[in-house]
py3Dmol code that shows the C-alpha trace and the ligand (Angstrom):
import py3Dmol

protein = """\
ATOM      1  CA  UNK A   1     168.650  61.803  54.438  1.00  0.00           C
ATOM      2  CA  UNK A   2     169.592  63.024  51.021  1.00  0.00           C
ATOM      3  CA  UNK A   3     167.556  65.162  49.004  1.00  0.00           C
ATOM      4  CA  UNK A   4     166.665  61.871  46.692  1.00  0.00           C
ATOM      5  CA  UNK A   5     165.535  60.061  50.482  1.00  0.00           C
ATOM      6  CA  UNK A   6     163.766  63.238  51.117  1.00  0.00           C
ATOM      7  CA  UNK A   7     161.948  63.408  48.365  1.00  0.00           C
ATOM      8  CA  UNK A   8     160.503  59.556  47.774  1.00  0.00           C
ATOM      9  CA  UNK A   9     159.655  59.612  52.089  1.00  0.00           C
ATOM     10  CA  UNK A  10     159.936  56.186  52.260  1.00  0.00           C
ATOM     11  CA  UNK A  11     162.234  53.424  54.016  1.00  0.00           C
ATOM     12  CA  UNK A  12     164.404  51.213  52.417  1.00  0.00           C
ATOM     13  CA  UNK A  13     163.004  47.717  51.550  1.00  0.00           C
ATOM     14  CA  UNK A  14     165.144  44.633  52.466  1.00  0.00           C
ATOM     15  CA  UNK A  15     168.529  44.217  50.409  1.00  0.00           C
ATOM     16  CA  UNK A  16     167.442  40.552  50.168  1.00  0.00           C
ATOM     17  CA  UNK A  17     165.556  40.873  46.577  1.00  0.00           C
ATOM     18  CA  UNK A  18     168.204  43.235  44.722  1.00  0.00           C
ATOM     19  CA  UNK A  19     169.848  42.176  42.084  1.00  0.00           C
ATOM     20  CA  UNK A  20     173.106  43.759  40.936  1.00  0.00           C
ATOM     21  CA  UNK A  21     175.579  44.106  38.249  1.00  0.00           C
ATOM     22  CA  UNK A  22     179.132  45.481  37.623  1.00  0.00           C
ATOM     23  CA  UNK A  23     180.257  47.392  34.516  1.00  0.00           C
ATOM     24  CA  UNK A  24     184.227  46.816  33.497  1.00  0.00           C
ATOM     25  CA  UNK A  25     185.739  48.237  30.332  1.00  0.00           C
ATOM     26  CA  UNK A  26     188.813  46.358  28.959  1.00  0.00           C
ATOM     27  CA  UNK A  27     192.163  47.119  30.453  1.00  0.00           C
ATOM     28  CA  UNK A  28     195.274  48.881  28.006  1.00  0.00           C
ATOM     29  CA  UNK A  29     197.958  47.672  29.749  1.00  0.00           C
ATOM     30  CA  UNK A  30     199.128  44.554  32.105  1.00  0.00           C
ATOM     31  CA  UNK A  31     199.244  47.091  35.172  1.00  0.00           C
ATOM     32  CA  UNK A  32     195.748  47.954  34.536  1.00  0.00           C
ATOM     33  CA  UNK A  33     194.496  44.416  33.268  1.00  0.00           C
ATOM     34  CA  UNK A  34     195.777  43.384  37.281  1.00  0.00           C
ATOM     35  CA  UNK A  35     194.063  46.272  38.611  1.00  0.00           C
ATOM     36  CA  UNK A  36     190.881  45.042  37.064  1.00  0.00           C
ATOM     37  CA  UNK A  37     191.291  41.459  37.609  1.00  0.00           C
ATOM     38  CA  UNK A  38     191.374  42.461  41.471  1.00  0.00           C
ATOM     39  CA  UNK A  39     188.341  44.151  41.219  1.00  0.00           C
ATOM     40  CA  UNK A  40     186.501  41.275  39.447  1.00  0.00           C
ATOM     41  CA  UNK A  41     187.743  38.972  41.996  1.00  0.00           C
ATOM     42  CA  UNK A  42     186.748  41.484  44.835  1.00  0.00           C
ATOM     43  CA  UNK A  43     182.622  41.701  44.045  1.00  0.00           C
ATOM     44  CA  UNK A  44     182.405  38.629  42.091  1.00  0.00           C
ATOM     45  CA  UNK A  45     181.518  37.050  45.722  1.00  0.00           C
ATOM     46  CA  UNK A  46     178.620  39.438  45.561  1.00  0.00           C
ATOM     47  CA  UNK A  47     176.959  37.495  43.629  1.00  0.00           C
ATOM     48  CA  UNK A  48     176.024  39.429  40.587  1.00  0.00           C
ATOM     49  CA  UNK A  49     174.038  38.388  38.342  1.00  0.00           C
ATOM     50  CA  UNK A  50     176.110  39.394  35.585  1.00  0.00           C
ATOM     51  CA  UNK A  51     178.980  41.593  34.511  1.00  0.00           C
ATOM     52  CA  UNK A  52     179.380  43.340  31.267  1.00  0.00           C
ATOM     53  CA  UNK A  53     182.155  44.686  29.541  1.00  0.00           C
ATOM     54  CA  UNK A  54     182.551  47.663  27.511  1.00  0.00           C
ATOM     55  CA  UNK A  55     183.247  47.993  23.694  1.00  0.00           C
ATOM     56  CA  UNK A  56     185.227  51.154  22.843  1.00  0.00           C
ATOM     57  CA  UNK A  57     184.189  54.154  20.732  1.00  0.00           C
ATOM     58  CA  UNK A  58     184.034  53.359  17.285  1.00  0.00           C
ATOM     59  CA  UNK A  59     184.653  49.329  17.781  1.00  0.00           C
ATOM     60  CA  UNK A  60     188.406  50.363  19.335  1.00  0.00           C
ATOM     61  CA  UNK A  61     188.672  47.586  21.673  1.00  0.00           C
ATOM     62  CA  UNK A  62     187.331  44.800  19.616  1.00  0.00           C
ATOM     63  CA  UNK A  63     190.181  42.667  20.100  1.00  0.00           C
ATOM     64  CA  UNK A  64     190.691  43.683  24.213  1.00  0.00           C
ATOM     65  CA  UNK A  65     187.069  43.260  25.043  1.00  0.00           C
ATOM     66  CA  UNK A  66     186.959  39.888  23.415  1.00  0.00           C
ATOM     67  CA  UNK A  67     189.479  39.093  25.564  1.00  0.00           C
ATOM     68  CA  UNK A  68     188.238  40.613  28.356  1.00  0.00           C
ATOM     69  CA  UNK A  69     184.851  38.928  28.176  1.00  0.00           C
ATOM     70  CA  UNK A  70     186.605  36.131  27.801  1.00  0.00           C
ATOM     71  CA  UNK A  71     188.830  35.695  31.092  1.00  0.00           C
ATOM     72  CA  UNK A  72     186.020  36.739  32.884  1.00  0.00           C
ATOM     73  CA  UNK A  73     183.912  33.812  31.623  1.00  0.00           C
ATOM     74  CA  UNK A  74     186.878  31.008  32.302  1.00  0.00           C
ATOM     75  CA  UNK A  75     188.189  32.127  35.037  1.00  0.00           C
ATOM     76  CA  UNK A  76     185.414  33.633  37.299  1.00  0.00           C
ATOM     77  CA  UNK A  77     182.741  31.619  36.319  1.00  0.00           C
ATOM     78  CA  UNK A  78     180.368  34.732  35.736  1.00  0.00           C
ATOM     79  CA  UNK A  79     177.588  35.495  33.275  1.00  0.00           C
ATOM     80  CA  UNK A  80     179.649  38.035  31.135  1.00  0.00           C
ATOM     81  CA  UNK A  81     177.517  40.490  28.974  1.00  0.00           C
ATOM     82  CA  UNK A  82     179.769  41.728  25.850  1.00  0.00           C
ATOM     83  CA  UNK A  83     178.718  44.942  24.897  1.00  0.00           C
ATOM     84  CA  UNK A  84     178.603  45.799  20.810  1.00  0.00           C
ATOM     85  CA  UNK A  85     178.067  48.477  18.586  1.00  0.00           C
ATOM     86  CA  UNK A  86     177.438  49.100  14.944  1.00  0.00           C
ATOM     87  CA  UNK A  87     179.098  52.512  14.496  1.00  0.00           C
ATOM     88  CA  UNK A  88     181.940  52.354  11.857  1.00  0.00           C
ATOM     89  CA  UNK A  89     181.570  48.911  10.724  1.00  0.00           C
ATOM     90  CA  UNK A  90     179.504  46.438   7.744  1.00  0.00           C
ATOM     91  CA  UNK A  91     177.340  43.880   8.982  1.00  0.00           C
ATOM     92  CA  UNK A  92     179.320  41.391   8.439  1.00  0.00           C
ATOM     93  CA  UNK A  93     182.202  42.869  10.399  1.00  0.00           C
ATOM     94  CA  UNK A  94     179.394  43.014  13.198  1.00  0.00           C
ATOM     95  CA  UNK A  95     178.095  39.614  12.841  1.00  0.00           C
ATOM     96  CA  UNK A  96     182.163  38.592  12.962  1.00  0.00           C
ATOM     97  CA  UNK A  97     182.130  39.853  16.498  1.00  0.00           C
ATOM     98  CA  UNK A  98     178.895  38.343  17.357  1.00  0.00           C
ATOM     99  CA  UNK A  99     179.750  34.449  16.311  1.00  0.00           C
ATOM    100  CA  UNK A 100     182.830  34.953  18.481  1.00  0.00           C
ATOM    101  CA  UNK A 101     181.042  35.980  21.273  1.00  0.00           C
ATOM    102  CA  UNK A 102     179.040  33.206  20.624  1.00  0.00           C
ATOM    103  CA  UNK A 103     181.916  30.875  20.479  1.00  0.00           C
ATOM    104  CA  UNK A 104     183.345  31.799  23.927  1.00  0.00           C
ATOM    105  CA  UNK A 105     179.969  30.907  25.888  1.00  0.00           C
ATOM    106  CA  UNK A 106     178.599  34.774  25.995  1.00  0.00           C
ATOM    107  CA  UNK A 107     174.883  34.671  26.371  1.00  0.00           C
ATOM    108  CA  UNK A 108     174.147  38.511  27.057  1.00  0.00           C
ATOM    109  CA  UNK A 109     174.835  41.236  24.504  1.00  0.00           C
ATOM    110  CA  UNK A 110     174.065  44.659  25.329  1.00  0.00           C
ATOM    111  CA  UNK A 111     173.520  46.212  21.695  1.00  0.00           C
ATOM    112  CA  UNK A 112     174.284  49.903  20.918  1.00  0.00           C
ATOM    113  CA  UNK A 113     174.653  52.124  17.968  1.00  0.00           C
ATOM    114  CA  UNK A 114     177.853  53.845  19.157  1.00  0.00           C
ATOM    115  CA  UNK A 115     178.963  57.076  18.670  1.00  0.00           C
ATOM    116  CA  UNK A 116     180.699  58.390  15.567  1.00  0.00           C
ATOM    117  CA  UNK A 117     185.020  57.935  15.688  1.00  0.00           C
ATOM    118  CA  UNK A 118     184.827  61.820  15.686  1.00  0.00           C
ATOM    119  CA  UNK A 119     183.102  61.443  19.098  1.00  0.00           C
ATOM    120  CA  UNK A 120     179.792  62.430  21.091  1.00  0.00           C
ATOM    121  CA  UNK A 121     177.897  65.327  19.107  1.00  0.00           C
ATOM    122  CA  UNK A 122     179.266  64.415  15.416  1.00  0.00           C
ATOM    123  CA  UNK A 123     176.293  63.491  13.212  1.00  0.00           C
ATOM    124  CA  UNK A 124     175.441  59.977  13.185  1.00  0.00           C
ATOM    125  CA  UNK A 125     175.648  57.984  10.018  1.00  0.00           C
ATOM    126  CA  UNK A 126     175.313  54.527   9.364  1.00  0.00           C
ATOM    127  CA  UNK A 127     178.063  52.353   7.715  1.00  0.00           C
ATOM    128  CA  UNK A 128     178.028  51.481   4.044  1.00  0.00           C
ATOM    129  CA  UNK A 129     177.006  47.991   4.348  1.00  0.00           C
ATOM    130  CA  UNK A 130     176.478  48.476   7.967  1.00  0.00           C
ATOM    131  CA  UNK A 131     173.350  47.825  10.838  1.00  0.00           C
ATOM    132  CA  UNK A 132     171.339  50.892  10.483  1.00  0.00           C
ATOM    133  CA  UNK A 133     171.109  51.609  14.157  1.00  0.00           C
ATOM    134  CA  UNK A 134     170.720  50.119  17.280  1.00  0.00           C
ATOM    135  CA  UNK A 135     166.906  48.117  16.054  1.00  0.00           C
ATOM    136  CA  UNK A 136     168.866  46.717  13.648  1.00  0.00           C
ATOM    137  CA  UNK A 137     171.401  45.383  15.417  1.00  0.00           C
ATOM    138  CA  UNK A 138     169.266  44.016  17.869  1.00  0.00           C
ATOM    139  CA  UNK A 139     167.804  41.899  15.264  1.00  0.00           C
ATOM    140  CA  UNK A 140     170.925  41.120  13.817  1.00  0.00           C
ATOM    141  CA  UNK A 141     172.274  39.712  16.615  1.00  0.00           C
ATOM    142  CA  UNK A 142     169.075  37.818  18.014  1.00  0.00           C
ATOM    143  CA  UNK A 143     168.967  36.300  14.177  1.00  0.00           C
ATOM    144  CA  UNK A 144     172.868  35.010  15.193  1.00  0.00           C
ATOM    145  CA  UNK A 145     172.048  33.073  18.326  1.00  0.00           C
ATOM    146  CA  UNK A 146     170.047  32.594  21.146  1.00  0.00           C
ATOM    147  CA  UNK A 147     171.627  35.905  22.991  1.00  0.00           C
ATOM    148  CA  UNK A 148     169.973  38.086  25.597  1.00  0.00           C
ATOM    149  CA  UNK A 149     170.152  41.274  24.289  1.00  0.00           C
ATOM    150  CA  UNK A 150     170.037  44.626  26.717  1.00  0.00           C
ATOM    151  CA  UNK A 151     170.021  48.235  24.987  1.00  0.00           C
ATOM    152  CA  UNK A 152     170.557  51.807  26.374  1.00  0.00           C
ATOM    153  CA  UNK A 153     168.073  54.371  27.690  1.00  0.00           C
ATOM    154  CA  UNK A 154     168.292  58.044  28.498  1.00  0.00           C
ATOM    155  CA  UNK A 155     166.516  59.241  31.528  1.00  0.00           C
ATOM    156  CA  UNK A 156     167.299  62.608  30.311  1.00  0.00           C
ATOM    157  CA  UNK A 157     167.448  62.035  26.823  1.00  0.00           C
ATOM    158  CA  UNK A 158     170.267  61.146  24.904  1.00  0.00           C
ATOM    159  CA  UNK A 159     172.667  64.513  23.894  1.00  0.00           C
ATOM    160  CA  UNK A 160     171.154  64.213  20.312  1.00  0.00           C
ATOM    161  CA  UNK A 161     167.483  63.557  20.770  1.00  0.00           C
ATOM    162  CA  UNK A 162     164.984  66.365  20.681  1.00  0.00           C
ATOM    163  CA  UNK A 163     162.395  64.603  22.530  1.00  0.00           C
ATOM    164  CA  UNK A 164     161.628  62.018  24.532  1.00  0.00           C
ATOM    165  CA  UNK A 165     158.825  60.778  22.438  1.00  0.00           C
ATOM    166  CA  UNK A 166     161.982  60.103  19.828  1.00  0.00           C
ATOM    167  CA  UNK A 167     163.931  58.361  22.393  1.00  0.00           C
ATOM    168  CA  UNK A 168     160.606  56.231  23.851  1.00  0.00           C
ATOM    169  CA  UNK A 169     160.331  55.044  20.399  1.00  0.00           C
ATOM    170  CA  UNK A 170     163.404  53.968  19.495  1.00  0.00           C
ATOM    171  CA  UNK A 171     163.382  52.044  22.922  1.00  0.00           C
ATOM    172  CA  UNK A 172     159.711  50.442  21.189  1.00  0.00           C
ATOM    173  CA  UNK A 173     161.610  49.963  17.847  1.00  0.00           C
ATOM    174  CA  UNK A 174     164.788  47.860  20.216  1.00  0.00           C
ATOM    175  CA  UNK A 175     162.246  45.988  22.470  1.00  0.00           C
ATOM    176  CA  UNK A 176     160.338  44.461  19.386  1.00  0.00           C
ATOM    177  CA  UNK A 177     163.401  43.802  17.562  1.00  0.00           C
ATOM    178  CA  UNK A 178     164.157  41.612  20.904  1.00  0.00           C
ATOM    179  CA  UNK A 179     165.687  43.607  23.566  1.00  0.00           C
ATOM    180  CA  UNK A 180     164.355  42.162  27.250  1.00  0.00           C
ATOM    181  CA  UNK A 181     166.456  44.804  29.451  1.00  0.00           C
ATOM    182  CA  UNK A 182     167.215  48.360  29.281  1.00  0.00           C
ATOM    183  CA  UNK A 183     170.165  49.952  31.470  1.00  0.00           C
ATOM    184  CA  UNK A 184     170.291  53.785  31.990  1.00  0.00           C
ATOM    185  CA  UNK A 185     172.959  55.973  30.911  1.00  0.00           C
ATOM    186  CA  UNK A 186     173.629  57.198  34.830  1.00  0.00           C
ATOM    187  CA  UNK A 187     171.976  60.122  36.417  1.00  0.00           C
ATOM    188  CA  UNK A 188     172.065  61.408  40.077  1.00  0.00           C
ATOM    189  CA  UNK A 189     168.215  62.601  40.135  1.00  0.00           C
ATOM    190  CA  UNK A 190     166.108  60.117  40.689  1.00  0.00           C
ATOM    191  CA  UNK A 191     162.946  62.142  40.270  1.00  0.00           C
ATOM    192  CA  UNK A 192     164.116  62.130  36.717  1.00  0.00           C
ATOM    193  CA  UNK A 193     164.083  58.514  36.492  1.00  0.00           C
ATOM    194  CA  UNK A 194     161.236  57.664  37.827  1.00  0.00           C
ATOM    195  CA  UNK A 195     159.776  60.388  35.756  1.00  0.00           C
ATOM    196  CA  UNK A 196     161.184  58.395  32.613  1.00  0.00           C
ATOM    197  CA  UNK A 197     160.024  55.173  33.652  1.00  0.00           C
ATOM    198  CA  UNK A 198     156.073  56.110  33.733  1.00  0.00           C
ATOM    199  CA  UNK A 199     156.576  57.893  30.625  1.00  0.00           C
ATOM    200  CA  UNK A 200     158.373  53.933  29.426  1.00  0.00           C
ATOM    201  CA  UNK A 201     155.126  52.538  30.723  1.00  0.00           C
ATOM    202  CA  UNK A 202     152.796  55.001  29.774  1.00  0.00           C
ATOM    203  CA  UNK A 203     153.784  54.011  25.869  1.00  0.00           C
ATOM    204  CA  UNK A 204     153.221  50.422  26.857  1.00  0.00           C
ATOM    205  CA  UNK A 205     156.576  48.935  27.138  1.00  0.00           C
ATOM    206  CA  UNK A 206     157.115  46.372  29.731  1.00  0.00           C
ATOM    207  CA  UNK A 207     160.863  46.047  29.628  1.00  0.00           C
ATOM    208  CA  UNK A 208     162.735  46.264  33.137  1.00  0.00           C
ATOM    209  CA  UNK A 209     164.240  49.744  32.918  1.00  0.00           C
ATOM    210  CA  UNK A 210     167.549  48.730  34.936  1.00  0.00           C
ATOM    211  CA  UNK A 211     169.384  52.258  36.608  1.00  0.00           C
ATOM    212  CA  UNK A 212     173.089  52.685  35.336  1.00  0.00           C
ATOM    213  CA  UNK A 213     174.478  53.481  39.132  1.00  0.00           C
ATOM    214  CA  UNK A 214     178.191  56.129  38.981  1.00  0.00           C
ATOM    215  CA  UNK A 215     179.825  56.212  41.982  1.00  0.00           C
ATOM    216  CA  UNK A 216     181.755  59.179  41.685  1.00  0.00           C
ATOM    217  CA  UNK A 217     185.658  59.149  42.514  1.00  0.00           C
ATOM    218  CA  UNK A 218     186.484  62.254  41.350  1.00  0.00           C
ATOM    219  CA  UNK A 219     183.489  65.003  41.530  1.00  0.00           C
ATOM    220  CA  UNK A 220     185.089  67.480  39.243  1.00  0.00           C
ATOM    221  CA  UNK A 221     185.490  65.020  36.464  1.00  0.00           C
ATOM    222  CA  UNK A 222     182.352  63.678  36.926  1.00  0.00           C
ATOM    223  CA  UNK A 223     180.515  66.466  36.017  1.00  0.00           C
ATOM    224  CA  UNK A 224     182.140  66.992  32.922  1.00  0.00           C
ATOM    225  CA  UNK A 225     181.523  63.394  32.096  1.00  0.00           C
ATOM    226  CA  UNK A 226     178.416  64.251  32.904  1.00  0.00           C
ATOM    227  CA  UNK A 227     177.239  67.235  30.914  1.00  0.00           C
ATOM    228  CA  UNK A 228     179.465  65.494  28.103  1.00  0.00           C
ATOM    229  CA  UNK A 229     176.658  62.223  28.189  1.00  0.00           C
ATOM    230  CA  UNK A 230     173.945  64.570  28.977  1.00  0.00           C
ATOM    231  CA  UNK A 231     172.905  64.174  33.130  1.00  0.00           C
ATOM    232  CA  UNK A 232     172.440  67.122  35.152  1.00  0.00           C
ATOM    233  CA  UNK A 233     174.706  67.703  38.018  1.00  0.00           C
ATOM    234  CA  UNK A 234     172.061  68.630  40.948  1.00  0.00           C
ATOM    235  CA  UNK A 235     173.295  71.846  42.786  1.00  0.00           C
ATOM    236  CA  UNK A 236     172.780  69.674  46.054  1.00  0.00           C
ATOM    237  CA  UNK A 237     175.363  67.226  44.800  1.00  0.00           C
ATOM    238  CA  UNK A 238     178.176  69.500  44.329  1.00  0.00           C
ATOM    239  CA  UNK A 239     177.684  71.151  47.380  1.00  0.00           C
ATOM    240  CA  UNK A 240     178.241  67.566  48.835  1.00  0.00           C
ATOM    241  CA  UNK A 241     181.802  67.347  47.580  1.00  0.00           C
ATOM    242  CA  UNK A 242     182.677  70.922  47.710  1.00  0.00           C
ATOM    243  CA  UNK A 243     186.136  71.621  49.337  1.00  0.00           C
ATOM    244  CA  UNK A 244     186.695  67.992  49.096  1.00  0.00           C
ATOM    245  CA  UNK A 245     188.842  68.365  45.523  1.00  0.00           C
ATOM    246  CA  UNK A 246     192.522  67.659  47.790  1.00  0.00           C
ATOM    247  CA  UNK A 247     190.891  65.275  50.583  1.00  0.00           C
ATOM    248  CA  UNK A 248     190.496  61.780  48.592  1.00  0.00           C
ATOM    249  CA  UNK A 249     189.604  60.002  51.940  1.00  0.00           C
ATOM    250  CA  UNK A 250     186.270  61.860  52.789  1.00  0.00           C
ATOM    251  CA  UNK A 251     185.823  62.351  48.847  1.00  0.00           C
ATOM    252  CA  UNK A 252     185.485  58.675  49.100  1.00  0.00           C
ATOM    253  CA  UNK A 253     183.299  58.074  52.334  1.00  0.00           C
ATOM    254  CA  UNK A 254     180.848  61.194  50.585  1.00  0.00           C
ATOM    255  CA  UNK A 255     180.881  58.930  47.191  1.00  0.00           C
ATOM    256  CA  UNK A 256     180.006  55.717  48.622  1.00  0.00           C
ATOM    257  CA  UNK A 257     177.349  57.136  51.458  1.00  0.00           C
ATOM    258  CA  UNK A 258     175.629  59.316  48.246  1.00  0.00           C
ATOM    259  CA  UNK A 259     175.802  56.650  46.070  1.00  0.00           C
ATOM    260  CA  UNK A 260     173.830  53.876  48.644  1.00  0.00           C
ATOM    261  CA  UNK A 261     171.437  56.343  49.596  1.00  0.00           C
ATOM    262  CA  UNK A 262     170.708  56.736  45.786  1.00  0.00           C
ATOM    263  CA  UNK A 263     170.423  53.108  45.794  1.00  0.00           C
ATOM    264  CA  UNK A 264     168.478  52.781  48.669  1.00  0.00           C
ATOM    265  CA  UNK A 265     165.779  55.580  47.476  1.00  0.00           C
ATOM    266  CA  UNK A 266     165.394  53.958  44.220  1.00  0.00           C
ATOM    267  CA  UNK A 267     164.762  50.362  46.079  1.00  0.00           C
ATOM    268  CA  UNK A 268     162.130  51.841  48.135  1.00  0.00           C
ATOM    269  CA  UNK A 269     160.409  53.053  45.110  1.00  0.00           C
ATOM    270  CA  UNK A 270     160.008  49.978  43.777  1.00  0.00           C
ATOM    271  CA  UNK A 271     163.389  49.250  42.474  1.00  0.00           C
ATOM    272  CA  UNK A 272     164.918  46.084  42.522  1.00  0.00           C
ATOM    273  CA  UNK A 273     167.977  45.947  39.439  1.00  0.00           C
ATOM    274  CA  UNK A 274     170.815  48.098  39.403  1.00  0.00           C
ATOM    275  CA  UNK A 275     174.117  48.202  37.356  1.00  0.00           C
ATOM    276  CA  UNK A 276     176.948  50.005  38.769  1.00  0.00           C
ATOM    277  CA  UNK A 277     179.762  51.449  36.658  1.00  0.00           C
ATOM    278  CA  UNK A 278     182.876  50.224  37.908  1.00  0.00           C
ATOM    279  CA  UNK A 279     185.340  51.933  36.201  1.00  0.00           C
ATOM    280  CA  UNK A 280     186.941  48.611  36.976  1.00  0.00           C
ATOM    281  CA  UNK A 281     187.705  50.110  40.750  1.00  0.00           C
ATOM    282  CA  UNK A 282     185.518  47.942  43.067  1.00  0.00           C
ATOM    283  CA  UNK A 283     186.168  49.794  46.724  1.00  0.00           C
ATOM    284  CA  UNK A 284     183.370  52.078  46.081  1.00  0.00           C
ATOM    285  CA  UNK A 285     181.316  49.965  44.980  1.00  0.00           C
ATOM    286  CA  UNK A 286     181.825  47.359  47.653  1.00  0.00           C
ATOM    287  CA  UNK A 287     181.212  49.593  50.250  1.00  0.00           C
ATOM    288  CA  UNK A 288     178.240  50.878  48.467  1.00  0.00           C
ATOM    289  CA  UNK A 289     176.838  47.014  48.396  1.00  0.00           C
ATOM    290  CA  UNK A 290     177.981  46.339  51.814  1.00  0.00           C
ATOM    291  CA  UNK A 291     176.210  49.784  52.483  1.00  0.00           C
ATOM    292  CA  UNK A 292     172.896  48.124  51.126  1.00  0.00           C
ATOM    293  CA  UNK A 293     173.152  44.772  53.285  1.00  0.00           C
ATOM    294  CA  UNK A 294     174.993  42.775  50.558  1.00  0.00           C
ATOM    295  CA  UNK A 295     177.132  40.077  51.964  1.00  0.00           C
ATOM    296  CA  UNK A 296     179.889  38.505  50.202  1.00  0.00           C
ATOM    297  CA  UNK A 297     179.003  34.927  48.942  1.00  0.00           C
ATOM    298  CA  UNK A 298     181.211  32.089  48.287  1.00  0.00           C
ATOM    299  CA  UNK A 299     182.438  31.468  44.598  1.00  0.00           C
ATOM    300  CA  UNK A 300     184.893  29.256  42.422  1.00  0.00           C
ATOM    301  CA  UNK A 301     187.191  32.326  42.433  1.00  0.00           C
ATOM    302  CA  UNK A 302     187.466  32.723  46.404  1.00  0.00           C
ATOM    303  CA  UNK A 303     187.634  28.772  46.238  1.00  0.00           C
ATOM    304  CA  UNK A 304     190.693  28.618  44.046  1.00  0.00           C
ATOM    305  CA  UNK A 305     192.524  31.466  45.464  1.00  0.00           C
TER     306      UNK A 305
END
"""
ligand_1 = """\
53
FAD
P 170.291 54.632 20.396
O 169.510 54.386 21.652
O 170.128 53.720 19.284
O 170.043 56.099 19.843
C 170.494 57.245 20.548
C 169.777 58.484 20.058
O 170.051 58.701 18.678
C 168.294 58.409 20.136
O 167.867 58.701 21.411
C 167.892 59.390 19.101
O 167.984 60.683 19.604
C 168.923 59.250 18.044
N 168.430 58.357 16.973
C 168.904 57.152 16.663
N 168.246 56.608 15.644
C 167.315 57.513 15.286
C 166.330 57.544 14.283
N 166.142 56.539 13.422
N 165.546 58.638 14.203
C 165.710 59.653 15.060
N 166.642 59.684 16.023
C 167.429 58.632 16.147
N 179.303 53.361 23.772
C 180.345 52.631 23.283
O 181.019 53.058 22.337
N 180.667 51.414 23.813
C 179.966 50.863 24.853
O 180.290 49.771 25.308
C 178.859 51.603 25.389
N 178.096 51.122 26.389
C 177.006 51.824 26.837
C 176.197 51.252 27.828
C 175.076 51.941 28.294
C 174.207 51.290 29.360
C 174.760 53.232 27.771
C 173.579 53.980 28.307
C 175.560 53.793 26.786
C 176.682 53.097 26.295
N 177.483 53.617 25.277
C 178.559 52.873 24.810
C 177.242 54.961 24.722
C 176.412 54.916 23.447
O 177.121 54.244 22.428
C 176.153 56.347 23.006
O 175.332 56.999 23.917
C 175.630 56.511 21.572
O 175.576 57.917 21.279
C 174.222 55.998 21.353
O 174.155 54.630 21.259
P 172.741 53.942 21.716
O 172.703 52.529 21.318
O 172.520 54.277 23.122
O 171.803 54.755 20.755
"""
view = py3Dmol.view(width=600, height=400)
view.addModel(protein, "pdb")
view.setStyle({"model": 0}, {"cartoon": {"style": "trace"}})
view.addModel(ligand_1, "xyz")
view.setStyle({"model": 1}, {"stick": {}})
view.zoomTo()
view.show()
């Protein structure tokens, strides 16, 4: 057992009740648009019940992730949530974005304030003309159709919040202006996130909390992503991977084994959702499904292939 196992005590419940999603962000270049395309096509028959794409820093893949979204939609039949945020941009730049989602069948928006173009730490301020923040843009986008909208939370607190009693109420402020899901920036603790949920609860919001799941395929730049967003990097974790930096193929077993029994701790404490951050590569992931007694299902992609 991992330390996570170790700690909750409990078995696994039955795969048969979780429900799963798959994070992609939009491809640069044909080699990598195939690369992702492959990995759609590989867990789509998973049966997720939706994928989402990503929206780059400062609105730089507007154009890509439309796209993106879009393909996914047409040509794999799946629920496709665009992601969107408000950093760098008027409202009506925003609310451009949000008719076209609107136009190409996307029901799910996951809203988000974005970080500044100068990048993660540089002070936040909103756009001339723009969505004041992430409440705002939940509203402005539920006033624009009949979306879902999901937001972010921070089991450790986001890099620039002081408290969590700031970041618990600006999940209040998102969930009255209309958010119905939340999905964690990823962590590898889950004491932490269960400790983040009661707190959730505690202040009286209802939302399901949904764990943002990183298989990691590269430990040493994982934990500088890491620190960068703000997770800790248990000590018992990178003694898992250590003297595995120039031996990719037991790198990889370590990743997907951790990465199930994270999933598996977190279902026997009572968790059902979980969205797993692709990085548009889906062996890891696969594994880690097939890991949790997910069994591929038939779809219109396997169909037409
Ligand atoms: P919010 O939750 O709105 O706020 C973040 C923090 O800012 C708060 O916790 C608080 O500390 C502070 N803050 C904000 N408003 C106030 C206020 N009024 N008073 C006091 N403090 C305040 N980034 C992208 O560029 N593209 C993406 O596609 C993308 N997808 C993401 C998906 C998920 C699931 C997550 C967890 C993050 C994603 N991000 C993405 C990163 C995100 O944009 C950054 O973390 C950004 O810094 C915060 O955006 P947010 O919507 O999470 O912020």
């Amino acid at each position: 057992m991992t330390p996570n196992a170790e700690r909750s005590g409990r078995r696994s419940r039955s795969a048969d009740k979780l429900k799963i999603s798959f994070e992609f962000f939009p491809p640069k270049s044909p080699k990598m648009e195939a690369m992702l395309w492959e990995s759609v096509q590989r867990l789509a028959p998973l049966a997720p019940e939706f994928v989402s794409v990503t929206y780059g820093a400062g609105g730089s893949t507007r154009e890509r992730t439309h796209a993106t979204v879009e393909r996914i939609i047409k040509e794999a039949g799946i629920p496709t949530a665009a992601h969107l945020t408000c950093v760098g941009a008027t409202k009506e730049e925003v609310n451009d974005v949000i008719r076209s989602y609107r136009e190409i069948g996307v029901k799910q928006i996951v809203a988000l304030r974005g970080d500044p173009v100068d990048g993660v730490g540089a002070k936040y301020e909103a756009h001339e003309g723009g969505y004041s923040g992430s409440p705002a843009l939940v509203s402005g986008i539920k006033e624009l159709g009949e979306f879902d909208v999901f937001v972010s939370a921070y089991p450790e607190k986001h890099p620039e919040s002081s408290d969590f009693a700031t970041d618990i109420e600006l999940l209040r402020q998102k969930v009255d202006a209309g958010a119905t899901k939340a999905i964690t920036q990823f962590f590898f603790d889950n004491d932490l996130y269960e400790a983040f949920v009661e707190r959730v609860r505690r202040a009286g919001i209802f939302i399901p909390i949904v764990p943002g799941i990183m298989p990691i395929h590269n430990f040493t730049q994982a934990a500088g992503f890491a620190t960068r967003a703000g997770a800790s990097v248990p000590q018992w974790l990178a003694n898992r991977f250590e003297g595995l930096e120039n031996d990719a193929d037991t790198h990889r077993l370590v990743s997907a084994a951790m990465a199930a029994e994270q999933v598996e701790d977190l279902h026997a404490r009572g968790v059902d959702e979980f969205h797993f951050y692709t990085l548009n590569r889906a062996n890891l992931v696969y594994a880690i499904c097939h890991l949790l007694g997910m069994r591929p299902v038939k779809t219109a992609t396997a169909d037409a292939e």
